[in-house]
N, C-alpha and C positions, 0 to 999 in steps of 0.2 A: 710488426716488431713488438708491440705492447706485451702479448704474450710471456716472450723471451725478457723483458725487461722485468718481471716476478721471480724470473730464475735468477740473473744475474748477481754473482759472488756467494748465492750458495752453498752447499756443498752437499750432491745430490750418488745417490748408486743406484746402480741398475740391474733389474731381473736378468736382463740379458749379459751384464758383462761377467757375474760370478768373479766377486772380491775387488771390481775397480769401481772408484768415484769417480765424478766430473764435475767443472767448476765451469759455471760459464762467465766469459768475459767479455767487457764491451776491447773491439777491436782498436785500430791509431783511427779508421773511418767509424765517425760515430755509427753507421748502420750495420756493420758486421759487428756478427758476432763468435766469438772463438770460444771452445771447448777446453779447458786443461783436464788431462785426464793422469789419474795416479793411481799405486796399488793401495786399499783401504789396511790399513794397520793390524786388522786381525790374520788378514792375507797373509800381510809380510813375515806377520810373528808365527804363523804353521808353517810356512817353507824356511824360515831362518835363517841366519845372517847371508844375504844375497849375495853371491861373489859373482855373478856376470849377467847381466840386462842384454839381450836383442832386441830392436824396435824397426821395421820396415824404416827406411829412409823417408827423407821428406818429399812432397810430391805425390807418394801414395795414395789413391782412394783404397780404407778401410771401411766397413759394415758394420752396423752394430751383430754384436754376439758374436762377433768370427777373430780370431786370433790377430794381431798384427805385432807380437814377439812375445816374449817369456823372458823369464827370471829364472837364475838355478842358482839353488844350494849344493853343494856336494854331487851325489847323484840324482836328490831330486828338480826336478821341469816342474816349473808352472806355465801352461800358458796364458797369454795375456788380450784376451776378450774385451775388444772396443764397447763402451755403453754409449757412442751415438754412431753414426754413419757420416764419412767426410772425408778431406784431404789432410794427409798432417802435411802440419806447416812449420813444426818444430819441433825437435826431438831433444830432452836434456842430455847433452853433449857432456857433464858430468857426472852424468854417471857410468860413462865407461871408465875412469880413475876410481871411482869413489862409490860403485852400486850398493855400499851399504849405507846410504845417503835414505834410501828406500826406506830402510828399519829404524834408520834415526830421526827421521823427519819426513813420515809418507804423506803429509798435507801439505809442506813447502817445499823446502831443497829437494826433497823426493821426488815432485813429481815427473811422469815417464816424457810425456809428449803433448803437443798443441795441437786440437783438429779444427778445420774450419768444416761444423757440420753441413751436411744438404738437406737435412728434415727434421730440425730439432724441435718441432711440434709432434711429431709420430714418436718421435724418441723419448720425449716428456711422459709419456703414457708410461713409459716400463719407470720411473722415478719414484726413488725415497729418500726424504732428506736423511742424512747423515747426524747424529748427534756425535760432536767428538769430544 
């Protein structure tokens, strides 16, 4: 756990997710640890004011680099590329009223979903912190 405890409340993006951050978090049991993951601001601002977020349900195991929903403007799709591998464990349930939550505030109210990763040392390797 040492490792992960250098990441924790950062705010990191990944080679492999193309346009999402991740923030790791310590867990309610001090030994997990949970991933929030969002769309990074530049993202939001080329696809443009968001009118509807998809995100796989909770429960899911997603991959890092493989889609688990999209975001649309108009007629443009984004999809939406996990930067770790894990289960999500919660999905922001606000932003099915509110997805341009996204555009307003992609670091806080924005963000998409909660994963509980399975290798967040392999997943560390594709990492850059964020300056926001």
């Amino acid at each position: 756990m040492a490792a992960v405890s250098a990441l924790v409340g950062k705010l990191f993006t990944s080679k492999a997710s193309h346009g999402m951050w991740v923030r790791f978090e310590q867990g309610d049991d001090v030994s997990e640890i949970l991933a929030r993951v969002g769309l990074l601001k530049e993202a939001a601002e080329s696809v443009g004011t968001i009118e509807f977020v998809r995100v796989l349900p909770k429960g899911r195991l997603v991959t890092r680099g493989h889609p688990f929903g999209s975001v649309e403007h108009g007629m443009r799709v984004m999809l939406l590329r996990s930067p770790v591998s894990g289960w999500i464990v919660e999905v922001n349930e606000r932003l099915r009223g509110r997805p341009e939550l996204i555009n307003e505030d992609p670091y806080g109210e924005g963000w998409i979903a909660v994963l509980r990763p399975i290798n967040y040392e392999e997943d560390a390797r594709y990492f850059g912190e964020v300056a926001k």
